[in-house]
C-alpha positions in Angstrom: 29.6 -22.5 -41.8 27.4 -24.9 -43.4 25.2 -26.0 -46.0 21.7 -24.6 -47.0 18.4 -27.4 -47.4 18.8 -29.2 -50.9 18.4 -32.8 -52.3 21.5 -34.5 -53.9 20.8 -37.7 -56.1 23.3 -39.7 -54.2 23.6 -40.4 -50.4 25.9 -38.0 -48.3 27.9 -38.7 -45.4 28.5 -36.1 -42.9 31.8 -36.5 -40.4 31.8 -34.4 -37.3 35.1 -33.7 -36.3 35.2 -31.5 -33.6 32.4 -29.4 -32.0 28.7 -29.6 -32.7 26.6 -29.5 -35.9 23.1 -29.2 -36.5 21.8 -31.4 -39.3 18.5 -31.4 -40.7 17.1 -34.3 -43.0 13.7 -34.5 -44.2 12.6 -32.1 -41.8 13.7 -33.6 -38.8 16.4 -31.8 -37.0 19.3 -33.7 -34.4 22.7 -32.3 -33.1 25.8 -34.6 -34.8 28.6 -34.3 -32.2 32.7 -34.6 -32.5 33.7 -38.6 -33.5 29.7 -39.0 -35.4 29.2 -40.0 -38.9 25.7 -39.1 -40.4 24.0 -40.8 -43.5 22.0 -37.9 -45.4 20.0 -40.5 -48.2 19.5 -39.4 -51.9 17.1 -37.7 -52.8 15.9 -36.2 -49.4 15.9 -32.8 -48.3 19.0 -32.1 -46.2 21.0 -29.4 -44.7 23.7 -28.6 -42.0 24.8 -25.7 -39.9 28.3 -25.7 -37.9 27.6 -25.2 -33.7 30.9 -23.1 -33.4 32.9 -21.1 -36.3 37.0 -21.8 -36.5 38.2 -18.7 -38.4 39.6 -16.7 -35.7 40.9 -19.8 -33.7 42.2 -20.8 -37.7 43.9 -17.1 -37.7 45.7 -16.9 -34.3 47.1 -20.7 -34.6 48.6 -20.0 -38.0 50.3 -17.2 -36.2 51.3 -19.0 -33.4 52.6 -21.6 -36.0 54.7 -19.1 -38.3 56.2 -17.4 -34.9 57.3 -21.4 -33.7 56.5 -24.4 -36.0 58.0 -26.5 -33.2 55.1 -27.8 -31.1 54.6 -31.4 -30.6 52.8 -33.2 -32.9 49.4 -33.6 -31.5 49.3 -29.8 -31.0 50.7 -29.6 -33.9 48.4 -31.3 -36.0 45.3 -29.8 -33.4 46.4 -26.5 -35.0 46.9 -27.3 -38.3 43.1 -29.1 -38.4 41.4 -25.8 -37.0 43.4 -23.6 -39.6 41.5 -26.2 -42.2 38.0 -25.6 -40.6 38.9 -21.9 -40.8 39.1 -22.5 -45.0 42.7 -21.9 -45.0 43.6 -25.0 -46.8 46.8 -23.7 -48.1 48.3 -23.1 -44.7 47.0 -25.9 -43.3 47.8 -27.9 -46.2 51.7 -26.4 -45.7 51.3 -27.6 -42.2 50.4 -31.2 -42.0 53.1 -31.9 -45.1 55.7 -30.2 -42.5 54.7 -32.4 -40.0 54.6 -35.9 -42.0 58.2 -34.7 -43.0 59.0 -34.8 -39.0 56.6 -38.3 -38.3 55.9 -39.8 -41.3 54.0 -42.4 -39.4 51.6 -39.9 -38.3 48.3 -41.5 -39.0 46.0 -38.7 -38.0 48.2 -35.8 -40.1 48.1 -38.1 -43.1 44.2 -37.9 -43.0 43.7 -34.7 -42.2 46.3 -34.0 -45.1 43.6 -36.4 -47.1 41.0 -34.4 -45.8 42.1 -31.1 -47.0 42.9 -32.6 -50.6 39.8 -33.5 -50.7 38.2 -30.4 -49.8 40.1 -28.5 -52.3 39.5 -31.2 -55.4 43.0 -32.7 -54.9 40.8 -36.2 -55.2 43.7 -38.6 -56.8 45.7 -36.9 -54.0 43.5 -38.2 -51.5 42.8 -41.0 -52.3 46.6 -41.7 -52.6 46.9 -40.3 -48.9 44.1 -42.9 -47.5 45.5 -45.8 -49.8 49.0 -45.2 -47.5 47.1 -45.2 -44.3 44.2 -48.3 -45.4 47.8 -50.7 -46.5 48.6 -50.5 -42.5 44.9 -50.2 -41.0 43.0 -51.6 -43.5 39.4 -51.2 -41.3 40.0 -47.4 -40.6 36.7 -46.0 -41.1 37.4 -42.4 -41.5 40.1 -43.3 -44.2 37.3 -44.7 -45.7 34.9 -42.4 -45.5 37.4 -40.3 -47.1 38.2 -42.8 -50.0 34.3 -43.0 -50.6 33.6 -39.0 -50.5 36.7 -38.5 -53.4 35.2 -41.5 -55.4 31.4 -39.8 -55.2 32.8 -36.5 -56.1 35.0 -37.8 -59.3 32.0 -39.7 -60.6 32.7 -43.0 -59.9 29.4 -43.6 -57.5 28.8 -46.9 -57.7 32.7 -47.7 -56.4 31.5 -44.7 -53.6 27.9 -46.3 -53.1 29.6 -49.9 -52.3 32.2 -48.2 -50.0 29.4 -46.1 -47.7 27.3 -49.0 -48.0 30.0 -51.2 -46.4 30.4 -48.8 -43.3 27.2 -48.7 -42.6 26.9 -52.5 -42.4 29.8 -52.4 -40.2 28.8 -49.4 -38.1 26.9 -50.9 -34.3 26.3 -46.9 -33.4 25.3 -45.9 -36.7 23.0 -43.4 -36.1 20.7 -41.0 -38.9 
């Protein structure tokens, strides 16, 4: 999993969820770990490969999930973000939806629900999902990192540009 070298004409932001990935930019290579957000500028030669693949954990926990759909929620929602990783947006799209039915609340769900809209061009969908969570925790930077990725990819860049510019001024451990 990953992304071959190219050049895009706007900056990129790269969110490591889980694991390790290896990200290269302008020739210069560095390992992102889980909880690390990486600028990738316009216009410079970039490219990212995933440390560890997620389709057969995604296949086994989407089993486990259809035999028992009762775990708790952090397990729950665990699952349901590896069946994601493993492309299976559909399931785990099925998934998180189940569980905001059971804890509407459920901050983490919600964006991983945002995530996966976003990954499979359900933008106004996900940026509705992050609106939801941003009214209660208005400073979530991950919310907003998704809000700025579904901007940049429905065109509106500047509205995107002023959003990733905003968490990098905020960010102490910003890193690139």
């Amino acid at each position: 999993q990953g992304l071959s070298e190219h050049t895009a004409p706007f900056d990129a932001v790269v969110e490591v969820l889980d694991g390790e990935a290896e990200i290269t930019v302008g020739g210069k290579k560095s390992v992102a770990k889980a909880g690390e957000t990486v600028l990738m500028p316009a216009n410079v030669p970039h490219a990212l490969a995933a440390k560890k693949q997620f389709n057969m954990a995604a296949e086994k926990y989407e089993k486990a999930l259809a035999l028992s759909p009762r775990f708790p929620a952090d397990e729950w929602l665990a699952m349901a973000t590896v069946i994601s990783w493993g492309g299976k947006n559909k399931a785990a799209r099925r998934e998180l939806e189940a569980l905001l039915v059971q804890e509407p609340a459920n901050i983490p769900a919600r964006l991983q629900l945002a995530r996966v809209l976003l990954w499979t061009g359900e933008f106004d969908a996900a940026i509705g999902k992050v609106e939801t969570i941003l009214t209660t925790q208005p400073g979530n930077r991950q919310a907003l990192i998704v809000k700025a990725n579904a901007l940049r990819l429905k065109g509106f860049n500047r509205d995107a540009d002023r959003l990733y510019k905003a968490l990098i001024t905020q960010a102490d451990d910003f890193d690139v």
